[in-house]
C-alpha positions as CSV (number, residue, x, y, z in Angstrom):
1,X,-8.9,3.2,-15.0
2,X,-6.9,6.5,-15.1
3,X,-4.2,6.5,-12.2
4,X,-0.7,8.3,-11.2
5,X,2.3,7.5,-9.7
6,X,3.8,9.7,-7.2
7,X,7.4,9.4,-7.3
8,X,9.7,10.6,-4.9
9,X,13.6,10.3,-4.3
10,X,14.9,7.3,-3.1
11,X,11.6,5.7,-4.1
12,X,13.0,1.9,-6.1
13,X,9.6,0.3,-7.2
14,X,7.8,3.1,-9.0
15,X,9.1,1.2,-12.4
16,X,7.2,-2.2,-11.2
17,X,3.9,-0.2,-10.5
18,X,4.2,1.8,-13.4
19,X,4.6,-1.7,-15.6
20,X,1.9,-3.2,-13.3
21,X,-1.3,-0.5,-14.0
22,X,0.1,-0.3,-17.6
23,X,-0.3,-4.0,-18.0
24,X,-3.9,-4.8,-16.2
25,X,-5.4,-1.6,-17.0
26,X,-4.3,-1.0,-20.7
27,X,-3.1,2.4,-20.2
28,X,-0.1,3.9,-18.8
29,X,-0.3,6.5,-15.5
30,X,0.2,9.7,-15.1
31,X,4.4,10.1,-13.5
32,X,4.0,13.1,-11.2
33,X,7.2,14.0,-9.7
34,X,7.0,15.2,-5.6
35,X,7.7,18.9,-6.9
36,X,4.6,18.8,-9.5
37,X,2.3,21.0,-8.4
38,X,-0.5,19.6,-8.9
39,X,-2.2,15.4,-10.0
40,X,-4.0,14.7,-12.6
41,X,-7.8,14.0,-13.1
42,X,-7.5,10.0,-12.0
43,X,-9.2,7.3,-10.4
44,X,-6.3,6.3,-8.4
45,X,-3.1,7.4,-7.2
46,X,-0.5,5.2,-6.1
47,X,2.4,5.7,-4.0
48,X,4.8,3.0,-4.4
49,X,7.7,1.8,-2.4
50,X,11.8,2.4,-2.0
51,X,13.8,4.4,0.2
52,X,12.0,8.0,0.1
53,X,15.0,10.2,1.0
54,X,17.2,7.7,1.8
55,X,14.9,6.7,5.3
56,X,17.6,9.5,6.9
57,X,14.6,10.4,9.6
58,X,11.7,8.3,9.7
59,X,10.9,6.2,6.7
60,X,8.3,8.2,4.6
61,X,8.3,11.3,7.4
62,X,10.4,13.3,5.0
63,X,8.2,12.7,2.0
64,X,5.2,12.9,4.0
65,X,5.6,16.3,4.4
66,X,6.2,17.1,0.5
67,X,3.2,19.7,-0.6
68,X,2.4,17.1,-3.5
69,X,1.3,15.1,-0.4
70,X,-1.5,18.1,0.0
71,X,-2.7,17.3,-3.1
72,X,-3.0,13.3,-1.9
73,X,-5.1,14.2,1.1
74,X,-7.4,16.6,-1.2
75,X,-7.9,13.5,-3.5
76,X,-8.6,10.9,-0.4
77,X,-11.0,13.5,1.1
78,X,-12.8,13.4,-2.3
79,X,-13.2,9.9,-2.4
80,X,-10.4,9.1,-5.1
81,X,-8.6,6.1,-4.3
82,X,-5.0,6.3,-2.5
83,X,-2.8,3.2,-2.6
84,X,0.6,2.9,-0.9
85,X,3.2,0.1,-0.6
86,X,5.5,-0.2,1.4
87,X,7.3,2.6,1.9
88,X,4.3,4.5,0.7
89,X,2.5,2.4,3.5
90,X,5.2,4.8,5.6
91,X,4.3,7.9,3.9
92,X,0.6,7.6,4.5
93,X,0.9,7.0,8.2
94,X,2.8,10.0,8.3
95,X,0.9,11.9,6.2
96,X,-1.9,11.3,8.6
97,X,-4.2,9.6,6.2
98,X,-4.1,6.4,8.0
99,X,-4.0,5.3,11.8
100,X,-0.8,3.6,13.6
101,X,2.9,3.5,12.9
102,X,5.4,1.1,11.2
103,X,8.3,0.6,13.5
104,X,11.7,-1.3,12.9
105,X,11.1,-5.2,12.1
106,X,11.3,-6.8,15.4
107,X,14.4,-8.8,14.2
108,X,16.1,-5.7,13.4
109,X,16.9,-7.1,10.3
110,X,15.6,-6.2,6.8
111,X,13.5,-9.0,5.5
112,X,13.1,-10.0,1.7
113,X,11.0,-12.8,1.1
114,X,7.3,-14.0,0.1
115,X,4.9,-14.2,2.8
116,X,1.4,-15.5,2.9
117,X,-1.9,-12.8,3.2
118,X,-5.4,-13.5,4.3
119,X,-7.8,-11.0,2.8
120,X,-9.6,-10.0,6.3
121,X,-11.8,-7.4,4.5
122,X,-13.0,-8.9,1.1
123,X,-15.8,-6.1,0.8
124,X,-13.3,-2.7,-0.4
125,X,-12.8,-1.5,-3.9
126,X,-9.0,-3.1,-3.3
127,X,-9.8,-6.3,-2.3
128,X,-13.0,-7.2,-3.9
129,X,-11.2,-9.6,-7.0
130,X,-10.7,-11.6,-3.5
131,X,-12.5,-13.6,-1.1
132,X,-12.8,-13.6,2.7
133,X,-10.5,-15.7,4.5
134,X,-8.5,-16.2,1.0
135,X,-5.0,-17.2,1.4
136,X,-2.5,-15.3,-1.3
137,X,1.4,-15.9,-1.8
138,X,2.8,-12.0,-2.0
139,X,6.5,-10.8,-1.5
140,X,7.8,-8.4,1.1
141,X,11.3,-6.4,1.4
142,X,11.2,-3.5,3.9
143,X,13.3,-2.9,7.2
144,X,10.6,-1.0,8.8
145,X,7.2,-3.0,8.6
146,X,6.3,-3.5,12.1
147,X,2.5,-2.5,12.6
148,X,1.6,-1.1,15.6
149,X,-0.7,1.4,17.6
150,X,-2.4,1.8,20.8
151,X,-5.6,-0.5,22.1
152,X,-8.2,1.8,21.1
153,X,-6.8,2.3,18.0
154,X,-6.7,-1.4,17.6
155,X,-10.1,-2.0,18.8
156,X,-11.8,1.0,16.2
157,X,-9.9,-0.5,13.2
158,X,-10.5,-4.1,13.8
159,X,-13.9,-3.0,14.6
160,X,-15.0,-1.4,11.7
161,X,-12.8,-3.4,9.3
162,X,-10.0,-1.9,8.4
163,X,-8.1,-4.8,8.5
164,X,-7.5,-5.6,4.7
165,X,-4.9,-8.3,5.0
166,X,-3.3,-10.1,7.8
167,X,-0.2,-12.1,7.8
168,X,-1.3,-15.7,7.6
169,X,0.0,-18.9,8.2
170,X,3.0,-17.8,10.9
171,X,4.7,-15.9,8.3
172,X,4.5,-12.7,9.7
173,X,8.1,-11.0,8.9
174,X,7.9,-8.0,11.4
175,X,6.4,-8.4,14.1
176,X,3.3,-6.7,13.6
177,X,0.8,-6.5,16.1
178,X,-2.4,-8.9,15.4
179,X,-0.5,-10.0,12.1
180,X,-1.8,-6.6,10.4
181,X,0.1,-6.6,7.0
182,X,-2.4,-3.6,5.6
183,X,-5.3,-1.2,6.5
184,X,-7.7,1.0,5.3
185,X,-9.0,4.5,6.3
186,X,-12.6,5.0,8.0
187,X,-13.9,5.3,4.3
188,X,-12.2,2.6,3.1
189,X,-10.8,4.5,0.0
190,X,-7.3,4.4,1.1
191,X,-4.8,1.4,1.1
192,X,-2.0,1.0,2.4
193,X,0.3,-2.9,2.6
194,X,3.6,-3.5,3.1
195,X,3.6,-6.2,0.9
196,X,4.2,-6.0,-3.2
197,X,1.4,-6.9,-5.0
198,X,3.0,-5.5,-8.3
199,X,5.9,-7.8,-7.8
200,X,3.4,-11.1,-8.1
201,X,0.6,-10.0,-11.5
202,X,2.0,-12.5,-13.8
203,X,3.4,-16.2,-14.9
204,X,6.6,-14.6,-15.3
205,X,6.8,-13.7,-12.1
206,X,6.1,-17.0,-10.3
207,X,2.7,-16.1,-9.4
208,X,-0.4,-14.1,-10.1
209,X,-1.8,-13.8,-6.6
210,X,-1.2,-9.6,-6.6
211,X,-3.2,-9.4,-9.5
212,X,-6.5,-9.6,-7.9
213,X,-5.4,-6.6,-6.2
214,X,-5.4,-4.0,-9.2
215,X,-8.1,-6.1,-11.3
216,X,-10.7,-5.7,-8.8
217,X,-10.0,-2.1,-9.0
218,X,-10.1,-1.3,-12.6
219,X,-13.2,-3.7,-12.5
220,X,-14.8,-1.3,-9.1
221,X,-13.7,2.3,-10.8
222,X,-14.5,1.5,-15.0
C-alpha cells in the first residue's frame, strides 16, 4: 500500500501515523508538506491530527482551505482513499468532503483518554479487518469532538451507513449526537474519526485494537 501524509502546521501526530503505515504496511509514506504542490501516486492519503494553525478560527477551517486540500478532493473524487483523525476529522468537514460539524466537547473541557468504539459499518475498505457490532478500546484527546448536524443530515447518513463507529458502552467524551465517533462519504472512500487508531497498533502500546483499522486496508488496496 502506497500512502502520504499531509502535514500541516500545528499538526502533533503526523510522527505516530507516519510510524503506524510504516510499520503495518512495510513501507514508509510519502511527507507532503501543505505548500507541496501536488501528492503523490498513492492508495491512500492520510491527514492526521494536532492543532492545524494553532485552532485560532475553527479547528481545521484554516487548513481546510490550503490548495494542497484541492489536490485531496481530486484524489477522493477519484476514488483514492482519504483518512483523517482528529483534527483531520476537522479539516475534512471543512473541506466539505464530509457531512456535519465537530463543535466544542459538551463539557467544555479537552478530553484525553481511551474510549470504547462499536464498528457500526463493518462492510468499508477501513473497517473491514472488523466485525459488526465489535467492540474496540481506542484513545481520544481533542477539545473539539462534538458530532453534530441537522435531522436530515442524520437520517441520510444513518441511512445509507455512514456510520463507521459509534461510541459504545457510555463512553462517549463529547457529546456527540447518536454517539457518532466517525463517518464516511456517500462513496464510502473517505474516513474520518476522532479517535487514534495509530496510538493503539501494538503490545507496546497497551493494545492492538487500531490495528485492524490500517490492516484491513493494506489487505482491501494490495
Amino acid at each position: 500500500m502506497k500512502s502520504a501524509v499531509i502535514v500541516f502546521p500545528g499538526l502533533n501526530r503526523d510522527r505516530d501515523m507516519i510510524a503506524a503505515l510504516t510499520k503495518i504496511s512495510g513501507t514508509a509514506p510519502a511527507v507532503v508538506w501543505h505548500q507541496d504542490a501536488d501528492i503523490p501516486d498513492v492508495d491512500l492519503v492520510v491527514i492526521p491530527g494536532g492543532f492545524s494553525y494553532g485552532d485560532y478560527l475553527r479547528c481545521g477551517a484554516i487548513a481546510a482551505r490550503s490548495p494542497i486540500m484541492d489536490k485531496v478532493r481530486e484524489r477522493a473524487a477519484r476514488g483514492v482513499k482519504v483518512l483523517g483523525v482528529c483534527n483531520g476529522f476537522q479539516i475534512l468537514i471543512e473541506a466539505g468532503l464530509l457531512p456535519g460539524a465537530l463543535m466544542r466537547n459538551t463539557s467544555l473541557k479537552f478530553v484525553c483518554r481511551e474510549v470504547k468504539l462499536e464498528v457500526t459499518n463493518a462492510d468499508t475498505a477501513f473497517t473491514r479487518g472488523y466485525s459488526n457490532g465489535q467492540i474496540i478500546r481506542c484513545p481520544v484527546a481533542h477539545h473539539d469532538g462534538n458530532y453534530f448536524a441537522d435531522a436530515e443530515t442524520i437520517a441520510r447518513i444513518e441511512g445509507n451507513g455512514q456510520v463507521a463507529f459509534r461510541y459504545a458502552e457510555g463512553t462517549n467524551p463529547n457529546g456527540s449526537i447518536n454517539d457518532i465517533a466517525g463517518i464516511l462519504n456517500d462513496s464510502k472512500n473517505v474516513l474520518g474519526l476522532m479517535p487514534h487508531p495509530e496510538n493503539l497498533i501494538e503490545a507496546a502500546h497497551g493494545g492492538t485494537d487500531g490495528r485492524a483499522l490500517f490492516a484491513g486496508l493494506l489487505d482491501k488496496v494490495a
